[in-house]
C-alpha positions in Angstrom: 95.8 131.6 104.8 93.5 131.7 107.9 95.2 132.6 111.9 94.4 128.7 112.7 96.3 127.2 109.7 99.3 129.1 110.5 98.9 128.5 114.3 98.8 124.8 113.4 102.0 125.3 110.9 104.1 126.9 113.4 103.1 124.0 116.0 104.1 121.8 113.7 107.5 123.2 113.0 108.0 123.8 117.0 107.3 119.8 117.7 109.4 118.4 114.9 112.5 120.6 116.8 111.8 119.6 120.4 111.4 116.1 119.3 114.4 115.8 117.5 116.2 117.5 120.2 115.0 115.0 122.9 116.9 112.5 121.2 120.2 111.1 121.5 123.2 109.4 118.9 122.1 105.4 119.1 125.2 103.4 121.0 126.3 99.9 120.9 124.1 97.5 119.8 121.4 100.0 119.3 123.9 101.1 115.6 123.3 98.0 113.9 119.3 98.1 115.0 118.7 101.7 114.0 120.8 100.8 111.1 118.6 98.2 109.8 115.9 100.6 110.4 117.0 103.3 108.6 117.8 100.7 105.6 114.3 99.0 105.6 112.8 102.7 105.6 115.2 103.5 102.9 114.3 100.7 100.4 110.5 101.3 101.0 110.8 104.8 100.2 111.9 103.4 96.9 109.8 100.7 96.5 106.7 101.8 98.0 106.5 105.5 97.6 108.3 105.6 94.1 106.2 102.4 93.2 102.9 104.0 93.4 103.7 107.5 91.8 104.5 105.3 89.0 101.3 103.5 88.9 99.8 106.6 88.7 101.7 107.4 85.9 101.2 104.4 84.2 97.0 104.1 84.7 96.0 107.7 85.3 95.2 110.0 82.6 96.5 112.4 84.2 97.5 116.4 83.0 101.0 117.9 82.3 101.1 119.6 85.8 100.7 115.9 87.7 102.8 113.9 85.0 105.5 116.4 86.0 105.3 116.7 90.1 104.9 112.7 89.8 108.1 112.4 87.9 109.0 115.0 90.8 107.9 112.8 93.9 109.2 110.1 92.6 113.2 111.5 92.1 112.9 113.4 95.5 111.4 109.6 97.5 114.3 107.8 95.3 116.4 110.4 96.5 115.2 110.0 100.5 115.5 106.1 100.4 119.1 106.5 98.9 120.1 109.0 101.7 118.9 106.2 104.3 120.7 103.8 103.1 123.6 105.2 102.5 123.2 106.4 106.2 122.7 102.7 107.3 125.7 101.7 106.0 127.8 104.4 107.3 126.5 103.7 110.5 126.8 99.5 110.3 129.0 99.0 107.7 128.9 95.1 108.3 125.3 94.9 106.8 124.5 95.8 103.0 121.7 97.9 103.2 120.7 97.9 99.7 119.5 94.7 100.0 115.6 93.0 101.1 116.4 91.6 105.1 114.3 88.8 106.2 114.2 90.3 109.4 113.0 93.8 108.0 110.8 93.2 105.0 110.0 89.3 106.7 108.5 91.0 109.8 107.6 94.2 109.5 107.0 94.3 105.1 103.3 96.2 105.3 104.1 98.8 103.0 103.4 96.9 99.8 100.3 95.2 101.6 98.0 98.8 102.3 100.1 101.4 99.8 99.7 99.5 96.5 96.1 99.4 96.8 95.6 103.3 96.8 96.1 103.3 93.4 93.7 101.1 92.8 91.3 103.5 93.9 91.5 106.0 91.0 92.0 109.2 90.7 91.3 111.1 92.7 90.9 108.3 95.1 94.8 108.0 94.7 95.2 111.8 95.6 93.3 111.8 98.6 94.5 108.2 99.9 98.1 108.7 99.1 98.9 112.0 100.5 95.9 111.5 103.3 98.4 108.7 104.1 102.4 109.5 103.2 102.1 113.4 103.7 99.7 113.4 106.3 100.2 110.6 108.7 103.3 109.8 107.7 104.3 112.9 107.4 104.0 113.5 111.2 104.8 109.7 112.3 108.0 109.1 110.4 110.5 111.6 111.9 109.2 111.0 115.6 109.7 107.2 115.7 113.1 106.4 117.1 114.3 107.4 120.5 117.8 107.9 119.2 118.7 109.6 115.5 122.2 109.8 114.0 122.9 113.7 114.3 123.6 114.0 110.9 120.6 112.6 109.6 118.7 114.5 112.2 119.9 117.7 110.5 119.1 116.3 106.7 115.6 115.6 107.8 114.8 118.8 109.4 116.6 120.9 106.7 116.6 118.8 103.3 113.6 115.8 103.8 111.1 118.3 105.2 111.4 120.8 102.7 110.6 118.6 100.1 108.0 117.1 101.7 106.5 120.6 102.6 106.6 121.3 98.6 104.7 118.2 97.9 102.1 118.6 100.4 101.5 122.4 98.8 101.0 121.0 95.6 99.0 118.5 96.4 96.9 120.3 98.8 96.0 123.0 95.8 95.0 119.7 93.9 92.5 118.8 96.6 91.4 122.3 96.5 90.4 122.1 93.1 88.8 118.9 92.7 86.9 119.9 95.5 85.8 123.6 94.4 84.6 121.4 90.8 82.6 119.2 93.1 78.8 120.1 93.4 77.4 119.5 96.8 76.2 115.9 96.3 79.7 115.5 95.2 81.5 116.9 97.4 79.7 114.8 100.0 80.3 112.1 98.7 83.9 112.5 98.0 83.8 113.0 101.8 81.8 110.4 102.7 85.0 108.3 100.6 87.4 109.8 102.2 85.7 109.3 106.0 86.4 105.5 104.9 89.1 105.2 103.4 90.8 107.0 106.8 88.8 104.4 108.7 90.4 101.7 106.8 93.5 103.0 107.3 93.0 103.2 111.5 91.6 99.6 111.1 94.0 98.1 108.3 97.1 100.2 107.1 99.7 102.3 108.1 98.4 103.1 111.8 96.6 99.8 112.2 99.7 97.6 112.0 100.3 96.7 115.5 103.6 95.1 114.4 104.8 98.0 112.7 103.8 100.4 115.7 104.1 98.7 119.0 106.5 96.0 117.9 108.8 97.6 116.1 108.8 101.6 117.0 107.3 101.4 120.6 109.2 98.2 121.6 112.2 98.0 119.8 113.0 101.4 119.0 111.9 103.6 121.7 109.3 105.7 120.2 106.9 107.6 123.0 103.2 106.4 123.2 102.7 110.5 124.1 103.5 110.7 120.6 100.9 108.6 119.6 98.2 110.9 121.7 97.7 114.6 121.3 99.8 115.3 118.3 98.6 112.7 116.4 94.6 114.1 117.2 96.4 117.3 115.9 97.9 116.3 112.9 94.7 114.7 111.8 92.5 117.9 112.7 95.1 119.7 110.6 94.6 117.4 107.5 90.9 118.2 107.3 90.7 121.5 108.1 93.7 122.6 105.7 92.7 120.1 102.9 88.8 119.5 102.9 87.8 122.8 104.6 86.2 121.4 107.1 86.3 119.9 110.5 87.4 116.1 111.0 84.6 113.3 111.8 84.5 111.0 114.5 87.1 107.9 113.8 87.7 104.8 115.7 91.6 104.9 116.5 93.4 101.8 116.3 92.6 98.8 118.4 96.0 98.3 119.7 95.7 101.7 120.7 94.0 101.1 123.6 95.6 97.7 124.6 98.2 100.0 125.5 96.6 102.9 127.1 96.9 105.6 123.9 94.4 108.1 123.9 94.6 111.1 121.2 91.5 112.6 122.5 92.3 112.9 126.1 
């Protein structure tokens, strides 16, 4: 492993514990909100993550090595969403987590809009857009978002959730390697050339597009930084395409709302 991978690694590591140490147990009215969160993030764990390692399953002819870590994924993500729910009800025990909320999956349900349509893609369309999306972004957006964290679920995320998620991201990343050591040059490049798009569609469409999601919900309502949004998310990006394609990241158009609010990763 190169010096700037493991630079980048132990940056990583160092952010995730400052940020979760900036935050603070939620109090009155700010239970039952966080509580709703953490059960609307629990079901789509299930529904979403779980959903699309199973179409994979399903439509992919797919090797012995991914049928397993799919089967995997989708017991660890089952495993996550269970945890949150569990933790929402613990922490509101006057809502029942476990079940679809009008005012969760009504406003802010874009999970099954942009996730189900990576699979759609193929393989290894599905390899690169799932895990450029749920272990990359996500993997640096999801524990940052709330200004306040039940401590207990705090230290489950940094020492359980993580570590899972750091063992699907090494499989996956050796995956990428592969296809991409297989590839000739005119197929490597255009294997890139997919990818540059597919992130683009994500900055204009998915995950980091949603204004909703983002400004409405985590900015607004639950007291996420826009700082978070800046720097480390330039980083976390730089890191995906350096560690996975071997190469430097392209020039993307951030998100429109981005700007309506005065985020600026590149500054």
């Amino acid at each position: 492993m190169n010096t700037r991978v493991e630079d980048d690694q132990q940056w990583f590591a160092e952010f995730l514990k400052r940020r979760h140490a900036e935050k603070r147990p939620p109090v009155g009215d700010e239970k039952r909100l966080l509580a709703g969160f953490y059960g609307y993030r629990g079901r789509q764990e299930i529904d979403a993550l779980c959903g699309v390692s199973a179409f994979a399953l399903r439509n992919f002819d797919l090797d012995y090595k991914w049928k397993a870590f799919l089967c995997e994924h989708i017991g660890e993500e089952a495993d996550h969403g269970e945890h949150y729910i569990k933790a929402a009800d613990k922490l509101y025990p006057g809502d029942d987590h476990w079940l679809e909320s009008a005012e969760w999956e009504g406003a802010y349900g874009a999970w099954r809009r942009w996730i189900f349509p990576i699979g759609e893609r193929g393989m290894p369309g599905f390899i690169m857009g799932l895990l450029f999306q749920v272990e990359g972004y996500g993997g640096l957006c999801a524990p940052i978002h709330q200004a306040w964290d039940a401590p207990e679920v705090i230290e489950w995320r940094l020492n359980h959730q993580l570590v899972d998620e750091d063992d699907h991201e090494k499989f996956i990343v050796d995956a990428v390697r592969k296809i991409m050591d297989r590839c000739t040059p005119q197929e490597r490049d255009k294997l890139l050339a997919t990818i540059r798009l597919y992130e683009q569609d994500l900055m204009r469409n998915g995950y980091l597009g949603d204004e909703r999601l983002h400004l409405g919900l985590f900015i607004e309502r639950l007291g996420a930084s826009k700082e978070q949004y800046g720097p480390p998310l330039r980083w976390r990006r730089n890191r995906l395409w350096r560690e996975w394609f071997g190469c430097e990241a392209p020039p993307v158009q951030w998100p429109v709302w981005f700007a309506k609010v005065g985020i600026n990763p590149e500054a």
